[in-house]
PANUKOL-935161 format. One record per residue (C-alpha): x, y, z. Coordinates in steps of 0.5 Angstrom, whole numbers, padded with zeros to 4 digits, always signed. Last residue first. Example, Ala and Ser with C-alpha at 12.3 -4.5 7.8 and 13.67 -1.06 7.14 Angstrom:
+0027-0002+0014 +0025-0009+0016 
This chain:
-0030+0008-0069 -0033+0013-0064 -0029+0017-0059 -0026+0021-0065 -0033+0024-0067 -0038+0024-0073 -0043+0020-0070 -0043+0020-0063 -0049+0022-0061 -0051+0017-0067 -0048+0011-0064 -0050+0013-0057 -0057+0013-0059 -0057+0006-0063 -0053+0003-0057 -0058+0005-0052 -0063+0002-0057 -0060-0004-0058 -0059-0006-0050 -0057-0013-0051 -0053-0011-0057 -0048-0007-0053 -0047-0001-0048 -0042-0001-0042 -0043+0004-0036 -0039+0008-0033 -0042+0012-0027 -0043+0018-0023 -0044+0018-0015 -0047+0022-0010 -0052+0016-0007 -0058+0019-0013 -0053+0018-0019 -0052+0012-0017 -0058+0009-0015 -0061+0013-0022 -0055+0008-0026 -0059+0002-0024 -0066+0003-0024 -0064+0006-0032 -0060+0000-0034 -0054-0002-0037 -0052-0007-0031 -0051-0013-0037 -0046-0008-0041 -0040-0008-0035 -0040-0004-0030 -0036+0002-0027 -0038+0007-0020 -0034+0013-0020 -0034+0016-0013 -0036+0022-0010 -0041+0020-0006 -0043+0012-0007 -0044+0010+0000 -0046+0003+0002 -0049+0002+0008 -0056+0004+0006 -0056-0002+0001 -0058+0001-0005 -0051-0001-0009 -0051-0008-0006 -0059-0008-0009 -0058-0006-0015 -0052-0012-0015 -0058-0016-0014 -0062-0014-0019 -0057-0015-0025 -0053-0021-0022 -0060-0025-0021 -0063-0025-0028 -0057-0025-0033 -0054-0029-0028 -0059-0035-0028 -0061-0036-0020 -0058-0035-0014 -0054-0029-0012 -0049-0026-0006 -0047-0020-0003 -0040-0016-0003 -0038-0009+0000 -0031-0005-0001 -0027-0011-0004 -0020-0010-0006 -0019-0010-0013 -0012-0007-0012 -0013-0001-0017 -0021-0001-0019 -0023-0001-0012 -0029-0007-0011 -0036-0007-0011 -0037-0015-0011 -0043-0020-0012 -0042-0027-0011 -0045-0032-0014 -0048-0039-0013 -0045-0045-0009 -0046-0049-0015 -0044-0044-0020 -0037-0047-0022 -0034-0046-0015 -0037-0040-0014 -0039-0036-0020 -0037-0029-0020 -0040-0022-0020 -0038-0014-0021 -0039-0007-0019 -0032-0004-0020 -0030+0002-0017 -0026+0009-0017 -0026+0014-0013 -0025+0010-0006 -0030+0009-0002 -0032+0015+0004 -0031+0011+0011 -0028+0004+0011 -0028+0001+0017 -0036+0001+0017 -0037+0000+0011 -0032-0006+0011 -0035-0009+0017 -0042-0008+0015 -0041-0012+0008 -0037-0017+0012 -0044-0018+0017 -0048-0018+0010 -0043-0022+0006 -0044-0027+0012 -0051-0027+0013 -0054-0029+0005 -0048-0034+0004 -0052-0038+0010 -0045-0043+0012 -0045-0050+0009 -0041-0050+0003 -0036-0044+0005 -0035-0048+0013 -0033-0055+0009 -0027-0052+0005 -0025-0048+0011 -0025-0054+0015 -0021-0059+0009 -0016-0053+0009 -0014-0055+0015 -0016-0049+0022 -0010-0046+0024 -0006-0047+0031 -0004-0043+0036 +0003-0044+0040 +0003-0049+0046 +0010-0052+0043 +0008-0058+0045 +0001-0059+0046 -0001-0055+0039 -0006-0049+0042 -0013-0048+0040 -0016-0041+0042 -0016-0037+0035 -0021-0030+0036 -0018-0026+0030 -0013-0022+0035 -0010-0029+0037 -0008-0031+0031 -0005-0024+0029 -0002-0024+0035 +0001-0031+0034 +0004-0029+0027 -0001-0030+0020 +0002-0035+0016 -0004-0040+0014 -0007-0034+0012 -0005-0034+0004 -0006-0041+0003 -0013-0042+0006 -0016-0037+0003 -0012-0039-0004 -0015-0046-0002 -0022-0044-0002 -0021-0040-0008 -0020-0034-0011 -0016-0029-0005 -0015-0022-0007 -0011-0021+0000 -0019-0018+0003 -0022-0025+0001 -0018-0029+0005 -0018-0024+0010 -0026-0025+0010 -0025-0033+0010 -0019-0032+0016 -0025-0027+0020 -0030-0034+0018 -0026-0039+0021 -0025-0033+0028 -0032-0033+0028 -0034-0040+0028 -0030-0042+0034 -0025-0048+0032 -0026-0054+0034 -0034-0054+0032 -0034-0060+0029 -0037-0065+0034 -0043-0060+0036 -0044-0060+0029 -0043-0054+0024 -0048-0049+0021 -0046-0043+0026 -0051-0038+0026 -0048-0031+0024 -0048-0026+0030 -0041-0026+0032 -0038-0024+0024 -0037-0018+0026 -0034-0019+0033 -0028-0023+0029 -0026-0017+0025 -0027-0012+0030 -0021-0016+0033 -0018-0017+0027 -0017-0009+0027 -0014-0008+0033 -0008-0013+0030 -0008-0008+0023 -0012-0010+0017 -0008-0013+0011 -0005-0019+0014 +0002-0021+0011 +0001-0027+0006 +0000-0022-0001 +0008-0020+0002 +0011-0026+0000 +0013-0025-0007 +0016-0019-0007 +0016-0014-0012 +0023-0010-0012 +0024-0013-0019 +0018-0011-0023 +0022-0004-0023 +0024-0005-0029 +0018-0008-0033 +0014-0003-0030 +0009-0005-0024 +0002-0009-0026 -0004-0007-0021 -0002+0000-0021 -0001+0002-0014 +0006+0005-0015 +0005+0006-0021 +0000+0011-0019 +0004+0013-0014 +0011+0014-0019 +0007+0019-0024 +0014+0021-0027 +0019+0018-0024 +0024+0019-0018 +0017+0022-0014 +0020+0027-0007 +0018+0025-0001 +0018+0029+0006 +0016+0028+0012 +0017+0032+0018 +0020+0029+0025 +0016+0028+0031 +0020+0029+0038 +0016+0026+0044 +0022+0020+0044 +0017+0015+0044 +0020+0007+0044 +0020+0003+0038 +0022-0004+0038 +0023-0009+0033 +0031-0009+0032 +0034-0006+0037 +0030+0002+0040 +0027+0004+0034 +0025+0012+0035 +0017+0014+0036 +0016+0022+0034 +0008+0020+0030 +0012+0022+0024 +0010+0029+0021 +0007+0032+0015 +0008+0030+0007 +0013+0035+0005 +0014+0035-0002 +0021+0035-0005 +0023+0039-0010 +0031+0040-0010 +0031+0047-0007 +0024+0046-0001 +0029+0039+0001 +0034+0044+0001 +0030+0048+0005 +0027+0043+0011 +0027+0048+0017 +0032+0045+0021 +0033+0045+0029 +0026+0043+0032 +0023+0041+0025 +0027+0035+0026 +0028+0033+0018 +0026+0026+0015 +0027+0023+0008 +0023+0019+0003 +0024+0017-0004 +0020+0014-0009 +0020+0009-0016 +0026+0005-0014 +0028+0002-0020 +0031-0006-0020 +0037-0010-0020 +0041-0008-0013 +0047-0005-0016 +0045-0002-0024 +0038+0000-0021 +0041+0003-0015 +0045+0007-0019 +0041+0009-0025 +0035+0011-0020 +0040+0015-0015 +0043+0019-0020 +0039+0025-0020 +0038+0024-0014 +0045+0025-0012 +0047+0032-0016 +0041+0035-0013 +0043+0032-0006 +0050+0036-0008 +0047+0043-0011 +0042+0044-0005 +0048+0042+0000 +0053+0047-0004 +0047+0053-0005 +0052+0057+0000 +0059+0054+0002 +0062+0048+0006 +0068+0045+0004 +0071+0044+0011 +0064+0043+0014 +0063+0036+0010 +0055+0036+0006 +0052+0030+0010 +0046+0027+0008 +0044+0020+0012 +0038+0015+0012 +0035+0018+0005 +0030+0013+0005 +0029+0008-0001 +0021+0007-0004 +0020+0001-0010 +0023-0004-0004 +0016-0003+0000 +0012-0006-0006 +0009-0012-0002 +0009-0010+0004 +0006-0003+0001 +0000-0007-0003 -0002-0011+0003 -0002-0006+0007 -0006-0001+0002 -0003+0004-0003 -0005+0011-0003 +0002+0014-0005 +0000+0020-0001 -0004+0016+0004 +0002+0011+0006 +0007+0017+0006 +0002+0020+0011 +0001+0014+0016 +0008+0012+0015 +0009+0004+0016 +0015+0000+0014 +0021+0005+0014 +0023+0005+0007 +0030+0002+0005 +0037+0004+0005 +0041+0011+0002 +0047+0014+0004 +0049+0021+0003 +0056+0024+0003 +0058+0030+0002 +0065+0034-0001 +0070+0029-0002 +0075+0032-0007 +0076+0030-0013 +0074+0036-0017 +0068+0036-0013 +0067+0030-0011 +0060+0027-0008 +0060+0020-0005 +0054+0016-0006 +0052+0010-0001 +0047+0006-0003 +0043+0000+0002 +0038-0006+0001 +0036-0007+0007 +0037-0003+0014 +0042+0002+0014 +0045+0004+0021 +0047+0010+0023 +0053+0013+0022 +0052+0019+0027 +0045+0022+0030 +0049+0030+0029 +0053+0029+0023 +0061+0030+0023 +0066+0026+0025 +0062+0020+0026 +0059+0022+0019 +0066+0023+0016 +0069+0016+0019 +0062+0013+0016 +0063+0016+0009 +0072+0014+0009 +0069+0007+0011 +0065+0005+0006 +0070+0008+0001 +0075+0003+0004 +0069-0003+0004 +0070-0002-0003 +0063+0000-0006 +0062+0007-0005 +0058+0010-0010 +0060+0017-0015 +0057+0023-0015 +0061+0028-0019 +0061+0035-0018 +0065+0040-0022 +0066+0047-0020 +0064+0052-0021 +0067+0059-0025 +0070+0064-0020 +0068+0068-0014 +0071+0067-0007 +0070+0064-0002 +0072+0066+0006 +0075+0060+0010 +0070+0059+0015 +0072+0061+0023 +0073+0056+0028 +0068+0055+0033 +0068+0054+0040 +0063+0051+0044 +0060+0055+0051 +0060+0052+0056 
């Protein structure tokens, strides 16, 4: 059967109209934007998760569209590389992106260029009002289209960015997702100038401070598959520990370190504090097989384990297997890295070497040093930048003034990269040089 449709009222030309966008805070204004979706929008009301917006446009008073705005969807692939962000990152800074969860414009006072002009109207308010009702600046937007049935162009009018398509799966109750086999496009659209870089800052701006949560260091970084890989990397260490402290298996203690470590973890009980709230699966994953007897769910080692693990395990062979695990799960590094080393519990158990992204401070390799840190770090850092599974192509590697040397920035040069050396007094002649070539200029002061 074919459905009918009543003709559209012919339009006339005259001065435009003035749009208004408004927010919906009374439960009656609610209900005026739910009616009309279920009226009139295709997948209906929906339902909005986290902080939520409704914005109703008028146009001299009269209700002509209807967007409701509520939060991200946890993990988009492609969203989550454009914004370049890792997953502790997006857990914690998540709220800085809100969806656009439902757009209407109402076919009673539908025309050309109305839908472009009304979403138009809405983000540029959308920041301001947001802020002034949840206490805090979202930085993206996000928002889908069934390629099937729309071709996205008031997202091409209003500058959005199509970022690529979903993996087609619908959530199904609460935490389930079940494959409708109908990917949709992802578009994003920046609310602020350079929003993904503020978004991966290491400190957001003052007014979107308040969309960071505090307990997003505590989610795993790596996914359940990946814990897997994570407790096989570490099979071959030697395990240091008595017959009668071996409660729990050496790699699933050494995967929890490593995670630590991957959370941006300080210390001992930072490690310790960030993974003890790691869920069942995430446990199970990591090689963890001991069970409380009465409610049967697996356990975490003490603090006084990890501790004690950290002092007697070989350094040497732990940042190696971590090192192999990172490169091998990690492909091309980042563009930007930092070589830098730190002494572990005040020098006695030694110094960690780390290459670490500039953004998060996430490690990407890491080995150990013993002896004076003028002497152990530069050579042994050389040696981390050497080491054949460390790759350097296309990646600007900085230090401090201490790895000032030629040996070192040849290794670089020679993997593909570049580097941003810093020069003081500890190389005089260096310094003398650079002072001279810049004698004269802006850079030199």
């Amino acid at each position: 059967m074919v459905k009918k449709h009543e003709p559209r009222p012919e339009f006339r030309s005259g001065p435009p109209k003035a749009i208004e966008v408004k927010v919906a805070h009374s439960a009656a204004e609610w209900r005026q934007a739910k009616t009309a979706l279920r009226r009139e929008h295709g997948l209906g009301t929906g339902r909005e998760a986290g902080d939520r917006l409704c914005q109703l446009v008028k146009e001299d008073g009269r209700l002509v569209a209807v967007l409701v705005w509520c939060a991200a969807a946890w993990h988009l692939k492609a969203r989550d590389e454009t914004v370049g962000w890792d997953a502790v990152t997006r857990s914690k800074r998540l709220k800085l992106v809100v969806q656009l969860r439902r757009f209407l414009v109402l076919e009673a006072t539908r025309r050309p260029n109305l839908a472009s002009q009304c979403l138009g109207a809405g983000l540029r308010e959308l920041v301001s009002q947001w802020e002034s009702q949840h206490r805090y600046r979202p930085l993206l937007a996000e928002s889908f289209s069934d390629p099937e049935s729309h071709a996205g162009t008031v997202y091409k009018a209003t500058n959005w960015e199509q970022a690529g398509l979903s993996k087609g799966y619908s959530q199904d109750h609460t935490d389930f997702y079940v494959p409708n086999g109908r990917p949709k496009k992802l578009w994003l659209k920046e609310l602020a100038p350079k929003a993904c870089a503020l978004m991966c800052a290491r400190e957001l701006p003052a007014a979107c401070q308040g969309a960071e949560g505090e307990g997003g260091g505590v989610r795993s970084p790596l996914k359940v598959s990946q814990l897997g890989s994570l407790r096989e990397a570490f099979r071959r260490v030697a395990d240091p520990r008595s017959a009668t402290s071996r409660r729990h298996p050496l790699a699933a203690m050494l995967g929890l370190i490593a995670l630590g470590l991957l959370m941006g973890a300080r210390d001992v009980l930072d490690i310790w504090r960030k993974v003890a709230c790691l869920s069942q699966s995430q446990r199970a994953a990591l090689g963890l097989c001991v069970r409380d007897k009465q409610s049967g769910r697996l356990t975490m080692p003490g603090y006084d384990a990890l501790n004690d693990l950290v002092g007697a395990i070989d350094p040497v062979a732990y940042a190696q297997a971590l090192t192999a695990f990172l490169q091998t799960h990690a492909g091309l590094l980042p563009r930007s890295l930092a070589l830098d080393g730190k002494s572990v519990g005040n020098g006695r158990c030694g110094m960690i070497i780390t290459l670490c992204r500039h953004e998060d401070g996430r490690p990407v390799a890491m080995t150990v040093a013993r002896g004076k840190k003028e002497d152990c770090e530069v050579s042994e850092g050389r040696a981390l930048l050497a080491h054949p599974q460390v790759q350097l192509a296309n990646a600007l590697v900085t230090a401090d003034p201490l790895h000032n040397k030629a040996d070192t920035a040849r290794v670089i040069v020679e993997k593909g990269g570049d580097y941003l050396i810093g020069t003081k007094a500890n190389t005089s002649k260096r310094l003398a040089a650079a002072a001279q070539a810049l004698k004269g200029t802006p850079l030199l002061y």
